[in-house]
mmCIF file as gemmi writes it, N, C-alpha and C atoms, coordinates in Angstrom:
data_model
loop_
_atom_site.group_PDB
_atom_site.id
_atom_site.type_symbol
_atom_site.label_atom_id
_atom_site.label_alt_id
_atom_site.label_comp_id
_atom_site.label_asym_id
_atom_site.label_entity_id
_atom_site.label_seq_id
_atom_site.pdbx_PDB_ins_code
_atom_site.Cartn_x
_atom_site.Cartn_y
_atom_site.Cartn_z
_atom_site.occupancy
_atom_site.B_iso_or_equiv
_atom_site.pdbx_formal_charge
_atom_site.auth_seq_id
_atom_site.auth_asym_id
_atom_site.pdbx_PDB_model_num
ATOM 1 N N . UNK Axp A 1 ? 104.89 53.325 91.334 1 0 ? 1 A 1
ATOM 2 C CA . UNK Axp A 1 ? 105.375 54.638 90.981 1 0 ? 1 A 1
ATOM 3 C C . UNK Axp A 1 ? 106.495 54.498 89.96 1 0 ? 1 A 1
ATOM 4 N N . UNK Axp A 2 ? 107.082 55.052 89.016 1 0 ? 2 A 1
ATOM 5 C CA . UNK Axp A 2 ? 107.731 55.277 87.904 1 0 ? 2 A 1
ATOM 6 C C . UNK Axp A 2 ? 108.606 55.812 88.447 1 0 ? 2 A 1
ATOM 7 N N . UNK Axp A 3 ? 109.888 55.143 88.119 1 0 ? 3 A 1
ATOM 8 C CA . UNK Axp A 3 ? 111.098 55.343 87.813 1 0 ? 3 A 1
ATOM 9 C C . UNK Axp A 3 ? 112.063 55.905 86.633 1 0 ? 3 A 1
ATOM 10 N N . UNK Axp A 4 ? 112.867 56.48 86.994 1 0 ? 4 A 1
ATOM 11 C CA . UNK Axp A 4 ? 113.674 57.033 85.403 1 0 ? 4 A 1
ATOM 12 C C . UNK Axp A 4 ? 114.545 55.658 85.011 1 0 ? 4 A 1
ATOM 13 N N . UNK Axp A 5 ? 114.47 55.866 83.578 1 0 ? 5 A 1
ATOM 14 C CA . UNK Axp A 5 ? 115.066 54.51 83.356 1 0 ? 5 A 1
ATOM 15 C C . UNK Axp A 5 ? 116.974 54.924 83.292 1 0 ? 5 A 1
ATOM 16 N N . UNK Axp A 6 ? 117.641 56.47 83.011 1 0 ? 6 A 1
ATOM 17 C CA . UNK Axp A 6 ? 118.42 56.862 82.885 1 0 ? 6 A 1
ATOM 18 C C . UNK Axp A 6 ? 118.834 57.412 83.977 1 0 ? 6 A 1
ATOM 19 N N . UNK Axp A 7 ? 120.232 57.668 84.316 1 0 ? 7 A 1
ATOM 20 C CA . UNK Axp A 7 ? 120.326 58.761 85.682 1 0 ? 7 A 1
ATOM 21 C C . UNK Axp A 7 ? 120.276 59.892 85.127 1 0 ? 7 A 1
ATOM 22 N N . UNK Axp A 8 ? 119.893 61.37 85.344 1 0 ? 8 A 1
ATOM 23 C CA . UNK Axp A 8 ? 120.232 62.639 84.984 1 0 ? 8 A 1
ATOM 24 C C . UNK Axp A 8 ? 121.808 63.091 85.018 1 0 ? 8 A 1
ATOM 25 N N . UNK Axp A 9 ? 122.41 63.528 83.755 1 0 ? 9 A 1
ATOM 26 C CA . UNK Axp A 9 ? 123.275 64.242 84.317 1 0 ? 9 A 1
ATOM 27 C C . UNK Axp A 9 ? 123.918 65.292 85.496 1 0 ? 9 A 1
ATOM 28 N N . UNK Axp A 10 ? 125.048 65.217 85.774 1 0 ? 10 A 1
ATOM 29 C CA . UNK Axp A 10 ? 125.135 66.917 86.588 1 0 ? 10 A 1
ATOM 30 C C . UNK Axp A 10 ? 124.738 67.837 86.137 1 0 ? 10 A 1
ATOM 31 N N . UNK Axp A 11 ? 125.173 68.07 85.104 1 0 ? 11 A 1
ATOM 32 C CA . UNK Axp A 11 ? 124.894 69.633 84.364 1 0 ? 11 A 1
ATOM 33 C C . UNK Axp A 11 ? 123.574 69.622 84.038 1 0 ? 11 A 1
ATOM 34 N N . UNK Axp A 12 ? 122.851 68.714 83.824 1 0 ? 12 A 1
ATOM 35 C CA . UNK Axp A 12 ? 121.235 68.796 83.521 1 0 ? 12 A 1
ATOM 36 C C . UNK Axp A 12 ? 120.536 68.882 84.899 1 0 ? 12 A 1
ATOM 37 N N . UNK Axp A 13 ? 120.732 68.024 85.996 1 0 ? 13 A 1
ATOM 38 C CA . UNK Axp A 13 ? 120.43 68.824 87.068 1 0 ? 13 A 1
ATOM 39 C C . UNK Axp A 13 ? 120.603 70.33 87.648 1 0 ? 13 A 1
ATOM 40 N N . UNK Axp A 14 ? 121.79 70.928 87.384 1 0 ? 14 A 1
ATOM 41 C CA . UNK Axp A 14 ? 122.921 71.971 87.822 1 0 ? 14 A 1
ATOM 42 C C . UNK Axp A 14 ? 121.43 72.945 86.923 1 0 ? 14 A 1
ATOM 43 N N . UNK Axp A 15 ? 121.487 72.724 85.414 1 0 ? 15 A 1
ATOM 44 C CA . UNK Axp A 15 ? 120.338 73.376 84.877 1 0 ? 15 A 1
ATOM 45 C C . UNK Axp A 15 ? 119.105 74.109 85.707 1 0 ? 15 A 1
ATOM 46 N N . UNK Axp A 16 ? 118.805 73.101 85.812 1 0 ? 16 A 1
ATOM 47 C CA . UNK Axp A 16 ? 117.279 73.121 86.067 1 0 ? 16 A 1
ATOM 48 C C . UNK Axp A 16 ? 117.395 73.323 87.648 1 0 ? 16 A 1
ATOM 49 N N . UNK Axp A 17 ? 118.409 73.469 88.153 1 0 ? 17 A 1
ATOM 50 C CA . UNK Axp A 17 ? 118.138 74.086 89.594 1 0 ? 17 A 1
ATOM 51 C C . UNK Axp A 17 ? 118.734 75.796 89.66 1 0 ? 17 A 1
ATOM 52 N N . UNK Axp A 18 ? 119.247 76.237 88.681 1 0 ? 18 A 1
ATOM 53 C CA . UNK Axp A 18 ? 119.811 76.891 88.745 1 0 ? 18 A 1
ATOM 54 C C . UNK Axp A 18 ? 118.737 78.376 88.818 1 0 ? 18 A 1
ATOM 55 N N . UNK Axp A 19 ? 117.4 77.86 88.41 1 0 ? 19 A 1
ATOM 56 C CA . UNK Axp A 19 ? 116.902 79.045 88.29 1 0 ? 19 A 1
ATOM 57 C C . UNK Axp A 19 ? 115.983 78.817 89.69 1 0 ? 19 A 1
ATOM 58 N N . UNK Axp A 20 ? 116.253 78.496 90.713 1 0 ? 20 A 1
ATOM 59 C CA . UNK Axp A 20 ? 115.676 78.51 91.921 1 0 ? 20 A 1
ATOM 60 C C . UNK Axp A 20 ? 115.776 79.809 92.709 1 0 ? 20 A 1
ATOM 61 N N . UNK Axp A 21 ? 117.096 80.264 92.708 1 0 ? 21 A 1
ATOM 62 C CA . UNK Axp A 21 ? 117.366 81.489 93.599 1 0 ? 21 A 1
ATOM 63 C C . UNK Axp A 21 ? 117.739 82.921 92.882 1 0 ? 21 A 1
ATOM 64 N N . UNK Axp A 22 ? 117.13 83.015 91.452 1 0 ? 22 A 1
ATOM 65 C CA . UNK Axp A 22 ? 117.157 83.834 91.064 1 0 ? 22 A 1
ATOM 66 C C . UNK Axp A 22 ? 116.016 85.173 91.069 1 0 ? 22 A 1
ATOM 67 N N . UNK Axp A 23 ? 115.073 84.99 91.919 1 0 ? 23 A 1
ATOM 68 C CA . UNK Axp A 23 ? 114.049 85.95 92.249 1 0 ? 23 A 1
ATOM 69 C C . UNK Axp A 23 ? 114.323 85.998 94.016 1 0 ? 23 A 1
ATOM 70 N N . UNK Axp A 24 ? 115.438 86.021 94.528 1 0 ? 24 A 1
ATOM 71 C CA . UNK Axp A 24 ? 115.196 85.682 96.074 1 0 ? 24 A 1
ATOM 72 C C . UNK Axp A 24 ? 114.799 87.033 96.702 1 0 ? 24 A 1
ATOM 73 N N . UNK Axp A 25 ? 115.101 88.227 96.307 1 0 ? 25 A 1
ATOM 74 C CA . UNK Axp A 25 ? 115.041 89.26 96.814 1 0 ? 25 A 1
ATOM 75 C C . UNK Axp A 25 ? 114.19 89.951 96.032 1 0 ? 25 A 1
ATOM 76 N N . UNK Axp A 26 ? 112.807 91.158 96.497 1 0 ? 26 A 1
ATOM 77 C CA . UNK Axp A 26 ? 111.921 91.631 95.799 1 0 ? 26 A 1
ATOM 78 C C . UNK Axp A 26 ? 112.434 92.495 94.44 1 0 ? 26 A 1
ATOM 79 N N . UNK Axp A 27 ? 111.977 92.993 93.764 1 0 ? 27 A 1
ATOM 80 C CA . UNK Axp A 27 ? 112.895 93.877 92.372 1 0 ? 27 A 1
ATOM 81 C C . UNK Axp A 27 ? 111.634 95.499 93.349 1 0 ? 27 A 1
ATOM 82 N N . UNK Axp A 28 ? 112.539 96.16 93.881 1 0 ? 28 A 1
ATOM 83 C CA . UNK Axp A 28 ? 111.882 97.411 94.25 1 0 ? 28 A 1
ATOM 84 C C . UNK Axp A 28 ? 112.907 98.74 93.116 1 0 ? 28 A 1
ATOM 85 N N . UNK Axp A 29 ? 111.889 99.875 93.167 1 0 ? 29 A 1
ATOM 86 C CA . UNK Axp A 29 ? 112.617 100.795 93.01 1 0 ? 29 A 1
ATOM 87 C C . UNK Axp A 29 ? 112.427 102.007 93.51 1 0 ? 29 A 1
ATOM 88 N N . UNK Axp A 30 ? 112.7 103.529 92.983 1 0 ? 30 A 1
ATOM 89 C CA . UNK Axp A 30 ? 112.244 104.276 93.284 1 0 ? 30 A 1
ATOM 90 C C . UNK Axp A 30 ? 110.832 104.733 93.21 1 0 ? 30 A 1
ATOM 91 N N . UNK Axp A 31 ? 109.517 105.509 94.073 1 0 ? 31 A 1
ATOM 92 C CA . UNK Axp A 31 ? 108.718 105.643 93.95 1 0 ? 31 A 1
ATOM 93 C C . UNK Axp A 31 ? 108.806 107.592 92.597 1 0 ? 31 A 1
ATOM 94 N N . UNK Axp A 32 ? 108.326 107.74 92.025 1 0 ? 32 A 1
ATOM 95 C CA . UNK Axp A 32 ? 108.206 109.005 91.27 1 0 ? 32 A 1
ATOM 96 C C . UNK Axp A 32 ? 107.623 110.169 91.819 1 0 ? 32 A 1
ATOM 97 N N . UNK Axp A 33 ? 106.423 109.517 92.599 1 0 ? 33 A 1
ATOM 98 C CA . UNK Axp A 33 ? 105.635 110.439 93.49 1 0 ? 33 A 1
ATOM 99 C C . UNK Axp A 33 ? 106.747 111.496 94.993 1 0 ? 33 A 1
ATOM 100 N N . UNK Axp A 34 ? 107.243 110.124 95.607 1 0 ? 34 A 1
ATOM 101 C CA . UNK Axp A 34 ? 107.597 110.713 97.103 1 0 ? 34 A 1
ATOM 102 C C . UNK Axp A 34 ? 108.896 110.304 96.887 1 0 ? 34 A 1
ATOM 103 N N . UNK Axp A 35 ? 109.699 109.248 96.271 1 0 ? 35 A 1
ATOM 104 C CA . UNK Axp A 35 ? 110.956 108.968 96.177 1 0 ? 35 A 1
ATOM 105 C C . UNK Axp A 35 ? 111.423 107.841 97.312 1 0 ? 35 A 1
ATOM 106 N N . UNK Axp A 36 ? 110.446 107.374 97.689 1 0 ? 36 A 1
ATOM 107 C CA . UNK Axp A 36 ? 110.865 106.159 98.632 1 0 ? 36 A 1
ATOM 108 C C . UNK Axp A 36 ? 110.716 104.842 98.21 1 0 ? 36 A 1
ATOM 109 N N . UNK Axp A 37 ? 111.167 103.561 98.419 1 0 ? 37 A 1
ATOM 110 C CA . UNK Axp A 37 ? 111.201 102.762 97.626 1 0 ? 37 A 1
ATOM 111 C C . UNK Axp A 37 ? 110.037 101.781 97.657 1 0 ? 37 A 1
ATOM 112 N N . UNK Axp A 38 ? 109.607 101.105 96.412 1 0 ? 38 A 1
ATOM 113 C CA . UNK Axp A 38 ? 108.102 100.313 96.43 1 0 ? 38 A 1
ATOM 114 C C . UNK Axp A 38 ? 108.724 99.466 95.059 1 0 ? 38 A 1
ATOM 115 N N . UNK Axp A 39 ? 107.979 98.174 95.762 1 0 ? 39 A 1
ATOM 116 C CA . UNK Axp A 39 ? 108.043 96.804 94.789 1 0 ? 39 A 1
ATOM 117 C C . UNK Axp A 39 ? 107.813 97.501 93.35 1 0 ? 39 A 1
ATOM 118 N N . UNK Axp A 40 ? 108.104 96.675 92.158 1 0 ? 40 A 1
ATOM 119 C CA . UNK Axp A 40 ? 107.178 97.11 91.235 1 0 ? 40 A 1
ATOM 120 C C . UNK Axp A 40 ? 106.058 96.848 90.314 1 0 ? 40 A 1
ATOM 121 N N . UNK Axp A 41 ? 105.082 97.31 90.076 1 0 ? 41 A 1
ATOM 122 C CA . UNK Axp A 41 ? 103.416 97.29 89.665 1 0 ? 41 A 1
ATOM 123 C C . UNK Axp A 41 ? 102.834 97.183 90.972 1 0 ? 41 A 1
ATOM 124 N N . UNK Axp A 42 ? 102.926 97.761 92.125 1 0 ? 42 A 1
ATOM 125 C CA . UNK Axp A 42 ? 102.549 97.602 93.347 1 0 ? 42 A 1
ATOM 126 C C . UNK Axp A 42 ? 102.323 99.155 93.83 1 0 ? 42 A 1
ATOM 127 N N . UNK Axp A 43 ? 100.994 99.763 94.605 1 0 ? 43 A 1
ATOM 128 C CA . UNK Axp A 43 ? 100.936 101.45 95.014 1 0 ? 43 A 1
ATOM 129 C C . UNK Axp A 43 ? 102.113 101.3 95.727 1 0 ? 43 A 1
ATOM 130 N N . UNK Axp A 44 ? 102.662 102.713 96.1 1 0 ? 44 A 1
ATOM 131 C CA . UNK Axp A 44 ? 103.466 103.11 97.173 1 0 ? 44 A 1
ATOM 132 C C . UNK Axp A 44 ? 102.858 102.726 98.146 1 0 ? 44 A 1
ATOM 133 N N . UNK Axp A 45 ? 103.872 101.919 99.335 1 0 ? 45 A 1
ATOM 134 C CA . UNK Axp A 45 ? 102.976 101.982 100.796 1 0 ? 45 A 1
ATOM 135 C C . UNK Axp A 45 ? 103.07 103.202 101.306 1 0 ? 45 A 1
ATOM 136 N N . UNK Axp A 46 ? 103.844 104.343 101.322 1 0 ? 46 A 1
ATOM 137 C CA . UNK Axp A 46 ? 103.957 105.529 101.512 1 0 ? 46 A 1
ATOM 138 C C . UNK Axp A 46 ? 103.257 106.893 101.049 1 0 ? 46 A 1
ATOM 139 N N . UNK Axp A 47 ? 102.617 106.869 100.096 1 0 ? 47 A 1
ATOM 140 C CA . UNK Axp A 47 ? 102.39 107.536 99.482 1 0 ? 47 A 1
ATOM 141 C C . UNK Axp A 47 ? 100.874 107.141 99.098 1 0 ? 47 A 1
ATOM 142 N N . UNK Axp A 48 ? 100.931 105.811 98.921 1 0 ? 48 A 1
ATOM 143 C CA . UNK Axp A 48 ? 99.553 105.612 98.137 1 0 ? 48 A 1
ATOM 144 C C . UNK Axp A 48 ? 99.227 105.398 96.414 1 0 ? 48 A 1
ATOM 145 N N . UNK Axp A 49 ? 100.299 106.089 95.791 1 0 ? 49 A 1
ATOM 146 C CA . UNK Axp A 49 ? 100.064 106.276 94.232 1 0 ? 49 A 1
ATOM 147 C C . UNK Axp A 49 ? 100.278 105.262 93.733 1 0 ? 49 A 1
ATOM 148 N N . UNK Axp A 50 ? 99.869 105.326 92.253 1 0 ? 50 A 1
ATOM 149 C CA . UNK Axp A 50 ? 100.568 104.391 91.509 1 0 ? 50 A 1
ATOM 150 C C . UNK Axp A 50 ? 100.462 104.481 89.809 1 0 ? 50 A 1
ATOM 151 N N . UNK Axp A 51 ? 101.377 104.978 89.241 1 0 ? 51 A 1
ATOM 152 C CA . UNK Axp A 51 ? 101.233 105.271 87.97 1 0 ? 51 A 1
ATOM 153 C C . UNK Axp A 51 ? 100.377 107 87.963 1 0 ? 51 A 1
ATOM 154 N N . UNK Axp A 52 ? 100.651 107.579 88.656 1 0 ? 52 A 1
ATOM 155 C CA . UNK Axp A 52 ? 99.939 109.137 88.801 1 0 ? 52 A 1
ATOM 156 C C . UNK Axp A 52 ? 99.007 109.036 89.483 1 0 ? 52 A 1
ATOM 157 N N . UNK Axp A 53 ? 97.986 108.222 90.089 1 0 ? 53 A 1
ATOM 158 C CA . UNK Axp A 53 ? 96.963 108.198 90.67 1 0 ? 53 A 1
ATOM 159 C C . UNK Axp A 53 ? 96.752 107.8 92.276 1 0 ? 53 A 1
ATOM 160 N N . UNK Axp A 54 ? 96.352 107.964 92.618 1 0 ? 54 A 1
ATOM 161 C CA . UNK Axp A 54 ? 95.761 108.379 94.119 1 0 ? 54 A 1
ATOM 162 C C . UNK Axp A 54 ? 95.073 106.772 94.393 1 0 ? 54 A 1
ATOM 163 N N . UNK Axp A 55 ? 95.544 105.364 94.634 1 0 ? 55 A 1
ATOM 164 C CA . UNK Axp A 55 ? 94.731 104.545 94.368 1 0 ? 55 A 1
ATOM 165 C C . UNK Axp A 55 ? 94.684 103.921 95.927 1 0 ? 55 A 1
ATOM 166 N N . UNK Axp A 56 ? 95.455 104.311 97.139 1 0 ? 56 A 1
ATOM 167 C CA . UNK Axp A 56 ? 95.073 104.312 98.589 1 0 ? 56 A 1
ATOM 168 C C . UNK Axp A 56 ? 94.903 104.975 99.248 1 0 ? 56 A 1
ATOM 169 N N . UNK Axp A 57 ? 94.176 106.011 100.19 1 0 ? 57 A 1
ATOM 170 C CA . UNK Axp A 57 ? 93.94 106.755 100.575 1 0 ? 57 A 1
ATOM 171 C C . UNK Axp A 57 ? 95.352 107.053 101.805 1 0 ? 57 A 1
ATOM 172 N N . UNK Axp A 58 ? 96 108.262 101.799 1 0 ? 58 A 1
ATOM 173 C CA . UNK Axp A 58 ? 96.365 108.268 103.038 1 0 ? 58 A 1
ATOM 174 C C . UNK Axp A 58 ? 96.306 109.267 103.423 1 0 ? 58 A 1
ATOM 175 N N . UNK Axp A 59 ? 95.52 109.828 104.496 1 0 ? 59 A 1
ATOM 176 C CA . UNK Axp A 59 ? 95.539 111.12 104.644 1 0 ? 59 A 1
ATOM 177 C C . UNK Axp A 59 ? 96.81 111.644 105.389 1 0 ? 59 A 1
ATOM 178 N N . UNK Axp A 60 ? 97.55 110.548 105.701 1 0 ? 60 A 1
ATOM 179 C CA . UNK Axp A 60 ? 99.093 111.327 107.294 1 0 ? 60 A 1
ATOM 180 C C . UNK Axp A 60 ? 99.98 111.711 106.063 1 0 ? 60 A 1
ATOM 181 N N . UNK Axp A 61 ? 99.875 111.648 105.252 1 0 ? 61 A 1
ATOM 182 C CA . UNK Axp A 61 ? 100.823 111.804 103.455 1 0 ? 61 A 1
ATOM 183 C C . UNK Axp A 61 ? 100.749 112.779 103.027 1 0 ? 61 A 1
ATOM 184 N N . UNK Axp A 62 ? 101.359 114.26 103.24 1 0 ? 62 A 1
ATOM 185 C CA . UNK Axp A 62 ? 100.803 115.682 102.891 1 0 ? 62 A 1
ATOM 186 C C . UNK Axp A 62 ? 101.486 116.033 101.594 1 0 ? 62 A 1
């Protein structure tokens, strides 16, 4: 197995780990339809919509 022939710096490690915990939490927002909150490019779980359209059925959703 292959070895580095150099050690890595800190800061070049520090780099390249740094973008590990930058998605840790989902990016949600408001829904347009009902106003409750949903991931985004994802239907409402509430509602059903997505982008104006009707794309899960829910009938308990008046």
């Amino acid at each position: 197995m292959a070895n580095p022939k150099r050690k890595h710096s800190k800061s070049r490690t520090a780099k390249r780990r740094s973008q590990y915990k930058i998605r840790s939490t989902p990016e949600v927002h408001e829904c347009p339809n009902c106003g409750n909150a949903k991931m985004y490019h994802r239907a409402c779980p509430t509602c059903g919509q997505y982008r104006g359209r009707a794309i899960v059925d829910r009938p308990d959703y008046a």
